[in-house]
VEXSE-849075 format. One record per residue (C-alpha): residue number from 1; residue in one letter; x negated, y negated, z negated. Coordinates in nm, 4 decimals. Example, Ala and Ser with C-alpha at 12.3 -4.5 7.8 and 13.67 -1.06 7.14 Angstrom:
<recs>
{pos 1&code A&X -1.2300&Y 0.4500&Z -0.7800} .
{pos 2&code S&X -1.3670&Y 0.1060&Z -0.7140} .
</recs>
This chain:
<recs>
{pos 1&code X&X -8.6491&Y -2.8947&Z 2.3088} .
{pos 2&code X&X -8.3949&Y -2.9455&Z 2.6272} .
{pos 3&code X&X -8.2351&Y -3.3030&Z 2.5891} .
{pos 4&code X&X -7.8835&Y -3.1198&Z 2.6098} .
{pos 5&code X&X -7.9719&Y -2.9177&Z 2.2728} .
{pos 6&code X&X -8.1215&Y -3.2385&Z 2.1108} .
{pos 7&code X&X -7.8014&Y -3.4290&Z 2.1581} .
{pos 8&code X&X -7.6282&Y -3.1493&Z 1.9924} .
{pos 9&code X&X -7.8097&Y -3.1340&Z 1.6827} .
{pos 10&code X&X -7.7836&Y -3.5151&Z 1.6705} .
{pos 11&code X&X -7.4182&Y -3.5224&Z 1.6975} .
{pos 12&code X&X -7.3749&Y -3.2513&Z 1.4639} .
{pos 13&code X&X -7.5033&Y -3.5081&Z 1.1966} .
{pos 14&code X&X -7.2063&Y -3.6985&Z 1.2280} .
{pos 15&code X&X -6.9442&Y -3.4185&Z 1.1985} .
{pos 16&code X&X -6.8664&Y -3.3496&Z 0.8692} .
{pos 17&code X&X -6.5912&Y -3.2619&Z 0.6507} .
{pos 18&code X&X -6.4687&Y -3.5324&Z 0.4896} .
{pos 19&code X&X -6.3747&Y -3.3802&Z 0.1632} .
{pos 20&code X&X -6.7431&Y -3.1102&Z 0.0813} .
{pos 21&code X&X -6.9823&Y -3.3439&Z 0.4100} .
{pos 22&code X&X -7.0802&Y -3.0084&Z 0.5484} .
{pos 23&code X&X -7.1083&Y -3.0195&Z 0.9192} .
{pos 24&code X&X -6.8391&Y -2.9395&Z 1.1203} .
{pos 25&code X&X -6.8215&Y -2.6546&Z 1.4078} .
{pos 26&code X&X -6.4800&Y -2.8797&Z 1.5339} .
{pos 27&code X&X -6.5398&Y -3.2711&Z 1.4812} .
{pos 28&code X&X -6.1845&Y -3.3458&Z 1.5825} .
{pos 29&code X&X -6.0628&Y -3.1245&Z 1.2900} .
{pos 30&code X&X -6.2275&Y -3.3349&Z 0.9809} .
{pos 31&code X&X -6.1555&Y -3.1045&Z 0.7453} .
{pos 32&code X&X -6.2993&Y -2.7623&Z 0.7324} .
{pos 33&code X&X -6.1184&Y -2.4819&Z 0.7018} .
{pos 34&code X&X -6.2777&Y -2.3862&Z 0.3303} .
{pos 35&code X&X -6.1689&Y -2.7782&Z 0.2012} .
{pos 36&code X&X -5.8250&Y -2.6602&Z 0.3926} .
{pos 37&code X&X -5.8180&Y -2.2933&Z 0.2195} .
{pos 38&code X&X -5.9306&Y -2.4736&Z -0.1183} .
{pos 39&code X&X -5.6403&Y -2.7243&Z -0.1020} .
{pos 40&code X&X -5.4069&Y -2.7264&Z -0.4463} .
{pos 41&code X&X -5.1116&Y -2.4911&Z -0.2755} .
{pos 42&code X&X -4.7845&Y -2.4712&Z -0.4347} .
{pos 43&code X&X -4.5768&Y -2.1736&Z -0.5988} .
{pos 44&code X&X -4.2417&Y -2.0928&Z -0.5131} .
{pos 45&code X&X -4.0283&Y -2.4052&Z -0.3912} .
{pos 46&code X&X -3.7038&Y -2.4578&Z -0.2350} .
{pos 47&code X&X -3.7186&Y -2.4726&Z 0.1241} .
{pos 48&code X&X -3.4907&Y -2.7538&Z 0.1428} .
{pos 49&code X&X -3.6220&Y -2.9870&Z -0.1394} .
{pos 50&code X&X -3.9788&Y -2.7894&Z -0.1775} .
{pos 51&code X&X -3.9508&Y -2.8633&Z -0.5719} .
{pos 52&code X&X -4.0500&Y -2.5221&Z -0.7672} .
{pos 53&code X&X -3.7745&Y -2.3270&Z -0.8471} .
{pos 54&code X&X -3.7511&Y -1.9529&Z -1.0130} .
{pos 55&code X&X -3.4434&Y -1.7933&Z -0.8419} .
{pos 56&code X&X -3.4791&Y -1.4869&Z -0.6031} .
{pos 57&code X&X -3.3138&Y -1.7166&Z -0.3160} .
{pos 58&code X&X -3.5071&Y -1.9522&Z -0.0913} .
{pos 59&code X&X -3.2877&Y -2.2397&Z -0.2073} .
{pos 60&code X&X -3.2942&Y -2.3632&Z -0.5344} .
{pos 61&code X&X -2.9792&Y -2.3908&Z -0.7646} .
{pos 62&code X&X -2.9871&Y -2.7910&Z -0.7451} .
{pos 63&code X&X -2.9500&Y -2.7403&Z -0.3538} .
{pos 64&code X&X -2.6919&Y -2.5388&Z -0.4059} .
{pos 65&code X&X -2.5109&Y -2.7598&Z -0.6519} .
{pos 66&code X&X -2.5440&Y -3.0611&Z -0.3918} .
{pos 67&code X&X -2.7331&Y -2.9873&Z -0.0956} .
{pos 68&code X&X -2.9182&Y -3.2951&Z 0.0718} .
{pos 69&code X&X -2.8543&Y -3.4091&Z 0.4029} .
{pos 70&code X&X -3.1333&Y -3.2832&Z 0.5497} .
{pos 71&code X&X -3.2235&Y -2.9452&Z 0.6401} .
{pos 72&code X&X -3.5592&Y -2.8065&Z 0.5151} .
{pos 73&code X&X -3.8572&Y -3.0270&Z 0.3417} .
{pos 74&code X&X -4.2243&Y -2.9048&Z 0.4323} .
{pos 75&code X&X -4.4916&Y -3.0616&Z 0.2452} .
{pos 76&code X&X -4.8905&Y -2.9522&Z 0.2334} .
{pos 77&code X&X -4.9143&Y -3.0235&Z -0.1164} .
{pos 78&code X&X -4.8047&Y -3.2190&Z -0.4558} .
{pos 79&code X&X -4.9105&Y -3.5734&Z -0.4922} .
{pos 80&code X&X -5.2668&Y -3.4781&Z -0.6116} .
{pos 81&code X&X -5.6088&Y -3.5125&Z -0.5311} .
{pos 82&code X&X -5.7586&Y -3.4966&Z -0.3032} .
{pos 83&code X&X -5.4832&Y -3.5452&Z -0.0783} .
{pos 84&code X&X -5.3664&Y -3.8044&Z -0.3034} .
{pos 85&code X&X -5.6751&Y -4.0036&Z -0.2847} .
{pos 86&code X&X -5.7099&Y -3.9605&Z 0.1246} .
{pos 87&code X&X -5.3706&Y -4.0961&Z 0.1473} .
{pos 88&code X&X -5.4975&Y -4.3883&Z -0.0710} .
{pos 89&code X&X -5.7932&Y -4.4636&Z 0.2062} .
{pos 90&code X&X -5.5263&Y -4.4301&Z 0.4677} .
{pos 91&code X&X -5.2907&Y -4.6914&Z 0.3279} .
{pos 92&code X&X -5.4675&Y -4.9287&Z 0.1382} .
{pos 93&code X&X -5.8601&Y -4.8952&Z 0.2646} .
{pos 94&code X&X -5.7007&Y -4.8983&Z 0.6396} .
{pos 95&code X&X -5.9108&Y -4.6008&Z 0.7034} .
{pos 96&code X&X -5.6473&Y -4.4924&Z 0.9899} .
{pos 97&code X&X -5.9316&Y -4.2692&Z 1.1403} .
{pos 98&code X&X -5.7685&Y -4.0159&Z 0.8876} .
{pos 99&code X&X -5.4577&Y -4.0053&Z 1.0245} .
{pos 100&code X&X -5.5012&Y -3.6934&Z 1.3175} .
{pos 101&code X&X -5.7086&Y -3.4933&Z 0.9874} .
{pos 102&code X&X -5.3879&Y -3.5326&Z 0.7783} .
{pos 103&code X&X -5.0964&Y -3.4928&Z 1.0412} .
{pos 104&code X&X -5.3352&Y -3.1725&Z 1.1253} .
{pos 105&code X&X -5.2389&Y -3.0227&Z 0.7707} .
{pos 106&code X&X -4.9027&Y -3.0895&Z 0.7771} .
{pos 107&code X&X -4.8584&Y -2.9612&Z 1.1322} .
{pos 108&code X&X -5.0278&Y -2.6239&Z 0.9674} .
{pos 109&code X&X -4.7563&Y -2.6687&Z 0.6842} .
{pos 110&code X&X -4.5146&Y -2.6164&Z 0.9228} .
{pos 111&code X&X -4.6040&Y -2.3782&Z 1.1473} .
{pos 112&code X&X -4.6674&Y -2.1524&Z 0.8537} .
{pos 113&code X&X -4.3124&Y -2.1991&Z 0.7767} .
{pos 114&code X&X -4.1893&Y -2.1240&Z 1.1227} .
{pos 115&code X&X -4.4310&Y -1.7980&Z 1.1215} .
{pos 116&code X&X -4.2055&Y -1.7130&Z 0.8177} .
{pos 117&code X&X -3.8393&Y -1.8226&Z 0.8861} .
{pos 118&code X&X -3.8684&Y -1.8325&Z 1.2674} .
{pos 119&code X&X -3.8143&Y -2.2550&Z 1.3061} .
{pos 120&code X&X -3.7174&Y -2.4003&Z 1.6475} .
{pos 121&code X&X -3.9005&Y -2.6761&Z 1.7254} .
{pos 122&code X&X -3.7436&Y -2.9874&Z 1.7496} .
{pos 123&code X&X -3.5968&Y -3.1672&Z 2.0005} .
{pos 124&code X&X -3.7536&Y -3.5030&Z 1.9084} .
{pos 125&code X&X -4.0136&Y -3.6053&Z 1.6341} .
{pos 126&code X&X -3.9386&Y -3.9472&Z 1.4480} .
{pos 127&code X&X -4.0629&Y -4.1269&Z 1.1022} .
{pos 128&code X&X -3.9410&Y -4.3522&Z 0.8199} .
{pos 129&code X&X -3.9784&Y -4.6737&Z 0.9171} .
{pos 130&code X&X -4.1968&Y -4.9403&Z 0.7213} .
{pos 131&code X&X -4.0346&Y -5.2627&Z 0.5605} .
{pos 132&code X&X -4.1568&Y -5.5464&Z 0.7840} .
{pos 133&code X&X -4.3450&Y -5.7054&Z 0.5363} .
{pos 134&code X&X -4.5482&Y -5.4386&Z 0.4183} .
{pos 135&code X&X -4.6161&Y -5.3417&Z 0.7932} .
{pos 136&code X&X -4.7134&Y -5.7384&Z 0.8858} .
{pos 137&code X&X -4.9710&Y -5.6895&Z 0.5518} .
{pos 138&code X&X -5.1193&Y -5.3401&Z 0.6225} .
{pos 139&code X&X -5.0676&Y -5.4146&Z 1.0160} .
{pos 140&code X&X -4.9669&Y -5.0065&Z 1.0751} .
{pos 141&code X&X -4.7009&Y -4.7590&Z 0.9213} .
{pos 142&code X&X -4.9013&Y -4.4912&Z 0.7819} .
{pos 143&code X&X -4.5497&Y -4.2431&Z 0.8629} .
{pos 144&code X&X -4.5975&Y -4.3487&Z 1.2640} .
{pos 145&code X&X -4.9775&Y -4.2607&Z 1.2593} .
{pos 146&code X&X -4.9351&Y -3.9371&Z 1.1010} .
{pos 147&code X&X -4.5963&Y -3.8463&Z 1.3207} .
{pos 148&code X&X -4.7650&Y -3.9273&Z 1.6920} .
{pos 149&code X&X -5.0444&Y -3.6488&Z 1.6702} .
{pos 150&code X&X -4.7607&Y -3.3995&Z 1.5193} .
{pos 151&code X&X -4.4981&Y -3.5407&Z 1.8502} .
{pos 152&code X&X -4.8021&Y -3.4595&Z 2.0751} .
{pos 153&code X&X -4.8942&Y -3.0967&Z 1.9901} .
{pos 154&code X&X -4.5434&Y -3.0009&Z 1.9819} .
{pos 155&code X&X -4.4991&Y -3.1395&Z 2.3240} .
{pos 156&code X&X -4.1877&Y -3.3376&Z 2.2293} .
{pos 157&code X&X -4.0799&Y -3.7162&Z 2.2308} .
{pos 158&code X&X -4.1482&Y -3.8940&Z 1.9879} .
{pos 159&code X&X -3.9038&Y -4.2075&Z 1.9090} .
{pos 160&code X&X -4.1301&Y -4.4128&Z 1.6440} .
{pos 161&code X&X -3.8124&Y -4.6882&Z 1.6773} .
{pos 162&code X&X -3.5290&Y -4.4784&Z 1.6207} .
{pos 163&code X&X -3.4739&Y -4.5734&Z 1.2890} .
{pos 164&code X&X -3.5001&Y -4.9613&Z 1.1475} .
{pos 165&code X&X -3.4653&Y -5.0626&Z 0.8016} .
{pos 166&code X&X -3.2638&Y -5.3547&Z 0.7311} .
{pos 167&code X&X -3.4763&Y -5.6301&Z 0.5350} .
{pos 168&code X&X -3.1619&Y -5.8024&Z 0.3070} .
{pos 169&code X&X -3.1685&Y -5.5327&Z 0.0418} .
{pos 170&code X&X -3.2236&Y -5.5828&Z -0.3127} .
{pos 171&code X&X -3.5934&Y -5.4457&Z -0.4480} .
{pos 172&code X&X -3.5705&Y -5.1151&Z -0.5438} .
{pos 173&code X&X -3.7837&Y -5.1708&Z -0.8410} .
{pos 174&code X&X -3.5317&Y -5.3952&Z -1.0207} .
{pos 175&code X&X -3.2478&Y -5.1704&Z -0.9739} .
{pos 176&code X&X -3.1487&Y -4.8310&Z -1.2406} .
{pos 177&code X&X -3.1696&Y -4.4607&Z -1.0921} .
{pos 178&code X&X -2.7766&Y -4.4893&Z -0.9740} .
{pos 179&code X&X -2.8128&Y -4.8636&Z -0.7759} .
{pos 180&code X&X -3.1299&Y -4.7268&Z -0.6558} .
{pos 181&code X&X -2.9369&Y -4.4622&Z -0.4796} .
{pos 182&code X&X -2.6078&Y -4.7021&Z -0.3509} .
{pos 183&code X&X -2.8721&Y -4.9482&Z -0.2389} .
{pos 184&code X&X -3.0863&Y -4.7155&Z 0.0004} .
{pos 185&code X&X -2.8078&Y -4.5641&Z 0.0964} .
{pos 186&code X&X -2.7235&Y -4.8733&Z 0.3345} .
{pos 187&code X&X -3.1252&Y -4.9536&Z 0.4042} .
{pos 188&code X&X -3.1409&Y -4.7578&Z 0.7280} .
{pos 189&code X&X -2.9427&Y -4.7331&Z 1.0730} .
{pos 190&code X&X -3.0235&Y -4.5037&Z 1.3576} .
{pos 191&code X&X -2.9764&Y -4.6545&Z 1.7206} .
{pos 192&code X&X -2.9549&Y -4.3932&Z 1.9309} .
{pos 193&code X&X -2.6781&Y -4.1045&Z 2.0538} .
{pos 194&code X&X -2.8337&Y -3.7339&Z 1.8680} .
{pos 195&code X&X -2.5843&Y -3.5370&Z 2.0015} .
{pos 196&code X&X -2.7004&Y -3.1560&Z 1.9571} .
{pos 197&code X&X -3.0607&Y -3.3257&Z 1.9095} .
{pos 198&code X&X -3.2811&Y -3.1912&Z 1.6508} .
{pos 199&code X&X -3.5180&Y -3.4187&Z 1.4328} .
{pos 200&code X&X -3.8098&Y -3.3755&Z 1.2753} .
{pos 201&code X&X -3.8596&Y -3.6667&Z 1.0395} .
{pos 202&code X&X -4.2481&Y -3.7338&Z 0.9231} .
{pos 203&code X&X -4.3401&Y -3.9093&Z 0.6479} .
{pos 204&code X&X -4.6654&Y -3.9243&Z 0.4337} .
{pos 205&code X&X -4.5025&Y -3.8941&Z 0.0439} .
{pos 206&code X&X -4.1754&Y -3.7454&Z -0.0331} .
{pos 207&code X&X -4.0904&Y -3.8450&Z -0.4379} .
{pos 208&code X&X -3.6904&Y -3.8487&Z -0.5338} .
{pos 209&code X&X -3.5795&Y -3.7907&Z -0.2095} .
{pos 210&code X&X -3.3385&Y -4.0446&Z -0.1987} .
{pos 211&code X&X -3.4547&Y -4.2352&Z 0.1133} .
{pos 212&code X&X -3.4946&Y -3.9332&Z 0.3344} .
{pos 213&code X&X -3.1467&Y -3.8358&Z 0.2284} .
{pos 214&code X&X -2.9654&Y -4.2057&Z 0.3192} .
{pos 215&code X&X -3.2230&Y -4.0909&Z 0.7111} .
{pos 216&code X&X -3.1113&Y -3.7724&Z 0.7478} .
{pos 217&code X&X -2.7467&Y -3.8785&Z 0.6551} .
{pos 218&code X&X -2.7735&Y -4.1510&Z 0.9246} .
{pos 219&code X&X -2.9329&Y -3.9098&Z 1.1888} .
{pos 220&code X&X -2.6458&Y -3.6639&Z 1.1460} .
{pos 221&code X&X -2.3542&Y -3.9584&Z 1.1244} .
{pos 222&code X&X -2.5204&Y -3.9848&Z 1.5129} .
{pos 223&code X&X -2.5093&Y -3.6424&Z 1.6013} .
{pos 224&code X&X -2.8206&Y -3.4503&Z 1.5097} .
{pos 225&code X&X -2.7443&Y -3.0841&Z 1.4902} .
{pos 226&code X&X -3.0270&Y -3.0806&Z 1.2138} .
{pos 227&code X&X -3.2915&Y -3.2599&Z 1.0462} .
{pos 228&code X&X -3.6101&Y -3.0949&Z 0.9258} .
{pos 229&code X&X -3.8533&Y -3.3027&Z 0.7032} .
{pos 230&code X&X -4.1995&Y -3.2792&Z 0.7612} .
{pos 231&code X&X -4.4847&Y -3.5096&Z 0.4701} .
{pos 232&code X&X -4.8302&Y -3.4698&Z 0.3165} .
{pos 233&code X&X -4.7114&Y -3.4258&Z -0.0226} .
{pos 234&code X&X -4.4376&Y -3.4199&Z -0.2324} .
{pos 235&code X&X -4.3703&Y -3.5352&Z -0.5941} .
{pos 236&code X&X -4.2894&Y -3.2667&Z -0.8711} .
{pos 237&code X&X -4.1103&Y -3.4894&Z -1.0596} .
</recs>
């Protein structure tokens, strides 16, 4: 056997799909594309809030009713195994090696939307920034991992600081549905000039929507022209 074919059968060992561990024609890709055809898909959502809806419209009626700051909300799935549990490993195991598997779906997500409804890319690619003290404990922000591979492929910027979360806010867990929403509505600021910029915004789990909303109202107080929203999964509450 020639020592070139040898070292491919060897590496082949290691390339495996890290949801079925059958080997992998594409190492970089992690997942293959049966585990990606397999993956729990949704019905019919909103294309703004990607919650199921029933209506004949791509918007649902609580869009309609009061319609989010931000643009259009692309997710890959709900918040359900197995995705569920690989975001787990991400965040709490540290397995960060994940991160270019999982920003490969959701850059999928949405370029199946813009196959569909003709999206622009953006101008710049950002993500919701960590509190500091979770981000001095896990040492990363799982949002900034996922968003750099997504920046690259689209060939834009990406602006991982553009957003900063102000640390003298009360606990969102102490707080009813109604403070919840006043507080995070004064968490974030943007610090940079968006004039007729457009955003994509990355995070890994989308579930009321409220801190997305206080972003995206930030981003367009500084002049983005739009703001799409780009996650792994989102809650069906």
């Amino acid at each position: 056997m020639l020592p070139e074919t040898f070292l491919q059968i060897s590496l082949l060992n290691f390339m495996r799909c890290i949801l079925c561990d059958m080997p992998l024609f594409l190492s970089h890709h992690s997942i293959c594309s049966q585990c990606v055809k397999n993956l729990p898909k949704f019905n019919k959502v909103c294309h703004q809030c990607c919650l199921p809806h029933s209506l004949s419209t791509d918007i649902c009626y609580r869009c309609r009713a009061k319609k989010p700051y931000w643009d259009e909300l692309i997710a890959v799935s709900e918040y359900i195994n197995p995705l569920k549990k690989l975001i787990h490993h991400l965040k709490f195991y540290r397995k960060i090696e994940l991160n270019t598997a999982l920003a490969r779906l959701m850059f999928l997500a949405w370029y199946q939307r813009r196959e569909v409804d003709a999206l622009i890319k953006p101008d710049l690619v950002t993500c919701v920034p960590l509190h500091h003290i979770r981000y001095w404990s896990r040492g990363f922000n799982q949002a900034e991992l996922l968003a750099q591979p997504i920046a690259r492929w689209l060939n834009r910027d990406f602006f991982p600081y553009l957003l900063s979360r102000k640390p003298t806010v009360q606990d969102q867990k102490n707080l009813s549905l109604t403070e919840r929403i006043a507080n995070v509505e004064t968490l974030f600021m943007c610090h940079q000039d968006l004039s007729h910029k457009s955003v994509m915004l990355i995070d890994d789990i989308v579930t009321t929507g409220n801190t997305i909303n206080a972003i995206s109202q930030q981003l367009k107080k500084c002049g983005a022209t739009s703001v799409h929203i780009v996650c792994l999964c989102r809650t069906v509450l």
